[in-house]
Structure formats: C-alpha cells, structure tokens
C-alpha positions in Angstrom: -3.0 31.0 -0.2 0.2 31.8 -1.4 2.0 31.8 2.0 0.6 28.4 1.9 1.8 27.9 -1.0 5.7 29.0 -0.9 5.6 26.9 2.7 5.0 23.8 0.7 7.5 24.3 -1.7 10.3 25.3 0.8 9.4 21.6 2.5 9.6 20.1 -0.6 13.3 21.9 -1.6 14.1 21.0 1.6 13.1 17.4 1.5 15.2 17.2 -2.5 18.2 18.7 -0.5 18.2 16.7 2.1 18.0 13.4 -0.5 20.7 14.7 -2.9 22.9 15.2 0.2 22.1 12.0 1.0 22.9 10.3 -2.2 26.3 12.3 -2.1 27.0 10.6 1.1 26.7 7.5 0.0 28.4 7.9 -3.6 30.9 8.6 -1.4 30.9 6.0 0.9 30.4 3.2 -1.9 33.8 4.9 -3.3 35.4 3.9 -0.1 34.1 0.5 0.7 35.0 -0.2 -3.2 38.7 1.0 -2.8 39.1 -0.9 0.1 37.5 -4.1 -1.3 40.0 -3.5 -3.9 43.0 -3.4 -1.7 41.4 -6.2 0.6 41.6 -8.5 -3.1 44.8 -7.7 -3.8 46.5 -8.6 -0.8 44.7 -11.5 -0.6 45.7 -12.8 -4.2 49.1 -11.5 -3.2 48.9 -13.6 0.1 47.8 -16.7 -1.5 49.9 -17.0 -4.2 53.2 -16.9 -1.8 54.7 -20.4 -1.9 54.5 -22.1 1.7 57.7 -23.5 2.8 57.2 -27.5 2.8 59.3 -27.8 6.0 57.5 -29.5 8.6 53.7 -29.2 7.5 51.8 -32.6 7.1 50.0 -34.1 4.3 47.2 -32.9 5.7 47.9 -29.2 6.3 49.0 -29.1 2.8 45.7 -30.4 1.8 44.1 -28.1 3.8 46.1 -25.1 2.5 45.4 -26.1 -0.5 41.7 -26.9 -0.3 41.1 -23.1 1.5 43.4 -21.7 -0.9 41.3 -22.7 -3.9 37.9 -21.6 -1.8 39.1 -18.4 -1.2 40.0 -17.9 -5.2 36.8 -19.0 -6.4 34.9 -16.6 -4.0 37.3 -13.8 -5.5 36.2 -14.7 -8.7 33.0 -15.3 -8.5 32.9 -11.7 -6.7 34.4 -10.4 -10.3 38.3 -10.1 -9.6 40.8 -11.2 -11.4 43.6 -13.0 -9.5 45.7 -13.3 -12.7 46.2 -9.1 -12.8 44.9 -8.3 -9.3 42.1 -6.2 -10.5 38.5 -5.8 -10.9 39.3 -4.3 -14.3 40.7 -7.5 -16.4 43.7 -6.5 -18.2 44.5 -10.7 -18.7 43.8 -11.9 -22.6 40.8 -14.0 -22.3 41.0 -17.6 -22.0 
C-alpha cells in the first residue's frame, strides 16, 4: 500500500513540476512578446508622427495618409498606448 502510495505522489510532484515549469515558460514568453509590442508601438508612433514631404503627393495620397494614419492611432489606443509619451505607462496629464 505504501509503495502505491509514494508512486502516486511522485506522479503528482511530477505533474506540479512540470505545470510550474510551464507557467515559468510562459511568464517568460509574455515578457517578451510585451517588450516587443512595446518597441513595435513606439516606432510606429515615432513613424507616424514624421511630417511627409508635400512634394509631389496628390490630394488623394494625402487623404489616404492621413485617413491610415489616424486608423493606425486609434487601434494604438484603443490597445492602451499612449502616442502622446510613447508608452503603455501614461506619464501625459490627463485631458
């Protein structure tokens, strides 16, 4: 009974292990994808707040630009980052 026993609990310790090693793995991973989202954000607020030259670009490109460009902020937004202080943290003063 006891063999039994101590067999059962070495599948469950090994079954607890194997979840906490798990989790660990992706803590881990979430850290990464979430640093990298970060950087993605920034560079894309950076990006779209460079002024386009006006040389040679339609009415119509402009609108365009313009129409993507304010798409593209309101998904960041609505995704929680802040394209005032390029963060996911606001540091701006509230509105």
């Amino acid at each position: 009974m006891s063999e039994a026993l101590n067999r059962v609990i070495e599948e469950q310790q090994k079954r607890i292990d194997d979840l906490l090693e798990g989790n660990k793995k992706l803590i881990e991973r979430s850290a990464r994808v979430f640093k990298q989202n970060e950087e993605l954000f920034e560079a894309m607020a950076r990006l779209l707040d460079y002024d386009l030259p006006s040389d040679n670009i339609t009415d119509k490109q402009w609108a365009d630009y313009c129409s993507f460009k304010h798409e593209v902020r309101m998904q960041m937004i609505d995704a929680g980052y802040c394209v005032r202080c390029y963060d996911f943290v606001c540091e701006c003063n509230e509105f």
